[in-house]
C-alpha positions, 0 to 999 in steps of 0.5 A, a space after each residue: 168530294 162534297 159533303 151536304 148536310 141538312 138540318 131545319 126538319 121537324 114537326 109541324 102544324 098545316 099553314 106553318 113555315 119551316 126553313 131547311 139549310 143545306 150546308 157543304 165542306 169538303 170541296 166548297 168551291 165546287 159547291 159554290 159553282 154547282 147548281 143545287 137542289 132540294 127533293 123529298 121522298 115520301 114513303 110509298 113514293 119516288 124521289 121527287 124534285 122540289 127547287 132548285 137554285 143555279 150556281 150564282 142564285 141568278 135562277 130559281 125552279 120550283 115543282 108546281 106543287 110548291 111554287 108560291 109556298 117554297 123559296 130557295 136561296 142560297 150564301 156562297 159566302 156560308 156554303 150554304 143553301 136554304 129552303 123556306 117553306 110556307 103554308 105548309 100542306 099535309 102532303 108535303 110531309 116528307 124525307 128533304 134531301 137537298 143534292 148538288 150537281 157538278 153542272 151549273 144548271 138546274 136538274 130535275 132528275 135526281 140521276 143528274 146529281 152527284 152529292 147528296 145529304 143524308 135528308 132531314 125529316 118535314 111532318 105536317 100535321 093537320 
């Protein structure tokens, strides 16, 4: 088993940057060969991707909707994956999850994965 957890959320104003951490135990070398992903959900809404990273860090994905805002990266070394986010807009107020697939590719479905981190609260307010 792989046990994500998520921390970095919290209160911000539009045009802020925040950076979430993604952090694995438990069976950390099939973290370190699974791709990772971060999504959020919004209330009202279904969960959707947001980036994601292949197992080395070779490949990165992102959702048009923060591609040029939102960076992800990740340090094996640290089991750990990180989302840095910029000019942040109102609607990306939103539940982060970030899930880990058993694959090694990048997935845009949340069906594909098999872990996931209880999430962690982003507010941005205008």
């Amino acid at each position: 088993q792989v046990h994500l957890v998520e921390s970095g959320g919290g209160l911000v104003q539009a045009g802020g940057s925040l950076r979430l951490s993604c952090a694995a135990s438990g069976r950390t070398f099939t973290f370190s060969m699974s791709a990772v992903s971060w999504f959020r959900q919004a209330p009202g809404k279904e969960r959707e991707f947001v980036a994601g990273i292949s197992w080395s860090g070779g490949s990165t994905f992102y959702s048009d909707s923060v591609k040029g805002r939102f960076t992800i990266s990740r340090n094996n070394t640290k089991n750990t994956v990180y989302l840095q986010m910029n000019n942040l807009i109102t609607d990306d107020t939103a539940v982060y999850y970030c899930a880990a697939n058993s694959n090694t590719v990048v997935e845009v479905t949340p069906q594909e994965y098999d872990y996931w981190g209880q999430g962690t609260q982003v507010a941005v307010s205008s």
